[in-house]
C-alpha positions in Angstrom: 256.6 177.0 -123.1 254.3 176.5 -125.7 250.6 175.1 -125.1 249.8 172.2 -127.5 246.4 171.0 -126.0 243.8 169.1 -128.2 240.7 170.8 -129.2 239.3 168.1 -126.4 241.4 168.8 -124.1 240.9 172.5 -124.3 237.3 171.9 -123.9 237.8 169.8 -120.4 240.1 172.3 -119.0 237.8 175.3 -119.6 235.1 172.9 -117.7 236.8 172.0 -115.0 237.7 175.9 -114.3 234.2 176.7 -114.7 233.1 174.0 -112.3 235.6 175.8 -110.0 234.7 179.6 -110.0 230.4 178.1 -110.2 231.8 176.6 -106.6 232.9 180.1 -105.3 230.0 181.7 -106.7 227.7 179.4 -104.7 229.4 179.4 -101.7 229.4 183.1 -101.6 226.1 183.5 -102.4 225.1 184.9 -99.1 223.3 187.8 -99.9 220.4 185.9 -101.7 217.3 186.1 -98.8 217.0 182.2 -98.9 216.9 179.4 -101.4 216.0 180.1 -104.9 212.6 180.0 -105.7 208.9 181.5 -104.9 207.0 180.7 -102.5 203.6 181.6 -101.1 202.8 183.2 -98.2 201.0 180.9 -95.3 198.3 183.1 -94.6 197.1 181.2 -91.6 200.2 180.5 -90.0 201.3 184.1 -90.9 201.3 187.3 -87.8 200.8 190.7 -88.2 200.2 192.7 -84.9 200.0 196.0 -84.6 200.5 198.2 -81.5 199.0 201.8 -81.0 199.9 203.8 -77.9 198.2 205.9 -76.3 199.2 209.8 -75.0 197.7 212.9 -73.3 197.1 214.4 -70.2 194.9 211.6 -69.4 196.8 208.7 -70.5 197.2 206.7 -67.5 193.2 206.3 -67.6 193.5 205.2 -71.3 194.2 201.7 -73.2 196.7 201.1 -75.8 195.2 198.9 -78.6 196.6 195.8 -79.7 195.2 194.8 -83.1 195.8 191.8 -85.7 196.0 192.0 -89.0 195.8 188.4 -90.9 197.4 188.2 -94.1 195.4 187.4 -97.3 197.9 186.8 -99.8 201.1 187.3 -100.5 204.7 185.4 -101.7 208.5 186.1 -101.5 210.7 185.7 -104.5 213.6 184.2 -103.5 215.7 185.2 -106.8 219.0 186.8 -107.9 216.7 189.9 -107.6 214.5 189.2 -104.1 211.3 190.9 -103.5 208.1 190.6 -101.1 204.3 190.8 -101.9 201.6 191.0 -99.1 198.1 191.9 -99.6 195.4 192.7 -95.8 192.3 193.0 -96.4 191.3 195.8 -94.2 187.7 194.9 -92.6 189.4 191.9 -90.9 191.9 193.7 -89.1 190.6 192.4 -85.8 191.3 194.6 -82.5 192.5 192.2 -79.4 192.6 194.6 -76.3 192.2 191.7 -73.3 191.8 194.3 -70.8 188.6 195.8 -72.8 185.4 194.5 -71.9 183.2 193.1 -75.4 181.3 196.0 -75.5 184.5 198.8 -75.3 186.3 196.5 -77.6 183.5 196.5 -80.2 183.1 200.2 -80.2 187.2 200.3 -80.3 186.6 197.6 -83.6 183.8 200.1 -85.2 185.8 203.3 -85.0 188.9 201.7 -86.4 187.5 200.6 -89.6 185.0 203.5 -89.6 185.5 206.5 -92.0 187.8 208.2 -88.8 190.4 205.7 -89.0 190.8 203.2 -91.7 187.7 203.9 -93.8 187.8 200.3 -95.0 184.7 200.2 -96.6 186.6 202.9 -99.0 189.8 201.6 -98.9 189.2 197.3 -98.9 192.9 196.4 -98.9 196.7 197.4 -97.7 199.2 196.7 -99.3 203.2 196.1 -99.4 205.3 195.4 -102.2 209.2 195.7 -101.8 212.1 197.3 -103.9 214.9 196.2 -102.7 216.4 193.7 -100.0 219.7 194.7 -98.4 221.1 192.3 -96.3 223.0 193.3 -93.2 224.5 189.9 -92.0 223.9 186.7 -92.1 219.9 185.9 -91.9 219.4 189.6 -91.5 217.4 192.5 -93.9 216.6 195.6 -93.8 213.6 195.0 -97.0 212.7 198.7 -98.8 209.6 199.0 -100.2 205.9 200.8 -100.4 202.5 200.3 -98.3 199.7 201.7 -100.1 197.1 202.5 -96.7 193.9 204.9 -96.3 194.6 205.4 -100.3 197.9 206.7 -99.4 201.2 204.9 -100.8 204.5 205.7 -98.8 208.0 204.8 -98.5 208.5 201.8 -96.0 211.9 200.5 -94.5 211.1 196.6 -92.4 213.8 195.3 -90.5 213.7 191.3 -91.2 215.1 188.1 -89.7 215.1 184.6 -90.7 214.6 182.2 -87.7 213.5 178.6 -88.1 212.1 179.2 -91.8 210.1 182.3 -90.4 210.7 185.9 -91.5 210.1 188.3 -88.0 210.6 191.8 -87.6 209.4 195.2 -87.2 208.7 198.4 -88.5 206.6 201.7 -87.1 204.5 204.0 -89.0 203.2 207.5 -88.7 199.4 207.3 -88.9 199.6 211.4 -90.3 201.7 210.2 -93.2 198.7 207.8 -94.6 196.0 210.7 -94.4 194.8 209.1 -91.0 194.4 211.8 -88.0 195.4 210.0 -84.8 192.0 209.4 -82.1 191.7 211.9 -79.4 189.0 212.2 -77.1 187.6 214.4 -74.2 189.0 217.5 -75.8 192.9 215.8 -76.6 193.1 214.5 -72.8 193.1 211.2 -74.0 194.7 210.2 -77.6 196.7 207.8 -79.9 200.1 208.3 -80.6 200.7 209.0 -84.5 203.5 206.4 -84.2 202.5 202.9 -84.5 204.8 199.6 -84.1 204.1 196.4 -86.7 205.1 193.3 -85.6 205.4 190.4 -88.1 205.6 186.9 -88.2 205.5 185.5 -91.7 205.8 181.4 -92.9 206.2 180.8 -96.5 205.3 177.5 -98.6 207.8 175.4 -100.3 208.2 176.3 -103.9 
């Protein structure tokens, strides 16, 4: 049967089917990490805590360190094409060890950002910047990117979830990968794992 629509009426159809398949595409959009749009990272409201584990023959007369890292800048690009930003500025990573007394958990502090460890005074700032979001399901990621620590920048894999407007997760790190030779005292009796856990807790900014 032959089509004899107007030049008008051609034009409506064609609208109304792109109104339909603009419907479908939004409501399968799923795989976007949130709402369009950039936002800034909350720095104040934002967590980063990072936990170090101790080992050796000695361990069980050792601490493991818990340590905060606050987060300077950063934003998350909520685009067709999702990516992350976060910048820590190193000499106010800030070592919380409640069962240290001041003094123990001021010389813990001084060795940390001291040339051994961090060497922040050479090395001001970490850094992570992502290349690719995969989601898994739902308000889950697993967020690819690089950390550029100690002067070093490395592959990084963060496993992410989206609860209340939050982004949480975890990832761990080998302090040998970054250049950084894990403590050890009294002759290796007493040392720091080269595996470290990161625990985050980030709040972004309306756009």
């Amino acid at each position: 049967m032959p089509c004899n629509l107007g030049v008008r009426a051609r034009l409506q159809l064609v609208t109304r089917i792109a109104a339909v398949f603009g419907a479908v595409g939004l409501a399968g959009s799923g795989n976007t990490f949130a709402a369009a749009g950039q936002h800034t990272i909350d720095g104040p409201r934002s967590t980063i805590t990072i936990h170090v584990f101790k080992s050796g023959l000695f361990r069980a007369f050792a601490d493991n360190h818990l340590i905060q890292a606050p987060v300077a800048e950063g934003s998350i690009d909520e685009s067709a094409v999702p990516h992350v930003d976060l910048v820590i500025e190193a000499q106010r990573l800030h070592v919380l060890d409640p069962s240290l007394s001041p003094k123990d958990r001021e010389q813990v502090q001084a060795r940390m950002l001291g040339a051994e460890v961090l060497d922040a005074a050479r090395f001001p700032q970490i850094r992570f910047h992502s290349t690719a979001v995969e989601q898994l399901e739902g308000d889950h990621w697993l967020v690819h990117g690089t950390l550029n620590l100690h002067g070093q920048t490395r592959p990084v894999t963060v496993k992410v979830t989206r609860e209340n407007g939050r982004y949480v997760g975890w990832t761990t790190l080998r302090q040998t990968d970054f250049a950084i030779t894990p403590v050890s005292v009294a002759g290796g009796t007493v040392k720091v794992k080269d595996d470290i856990s990161i625990e985050f807790d980030i709040v972004a900014t309306e756009p």
